[in-house]
C-alpha angles and dihedrals in degrees: 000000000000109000111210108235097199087062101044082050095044090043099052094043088050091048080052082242115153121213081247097059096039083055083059098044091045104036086226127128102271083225084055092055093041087051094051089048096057087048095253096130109068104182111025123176108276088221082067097056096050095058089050090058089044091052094047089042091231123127116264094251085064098070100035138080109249097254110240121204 
């Protein structure tokens, strides 16, 4: 799964959550969510991404590239 990066980061600004406070409600590096919000980490865990849509309370499909075959 590709997690998009510009959502994760508008959805978070919009849900007045800082990089700091989704670390604590992840559990994840807040560089390593930085970096997956600016697109550098092309194949997370999947396991990752969806602690990041748990967190924002958002489906999984909300943070993520619609996969094409």
């Amino acid at each position: 799964m590709r997690p998009n990066g510009q959502a994760i980061r508008e959805i978070r600004r919009a849900k007045k959550i800082g990089l700091r406070m989704l670390q604590q409600m992840t559990g994840l590096n807040r560089g390593y969510l930085s970096r997956l919000e600016r697109g550098h980490i092309r194949e997370p865990n999947d396991d990752q991404v969806r602690k990041v849509a748990t967190a924002l309370h958002v489906a999984l499909e909300a943070i993520t590239h619609k996969e094409t075959k």
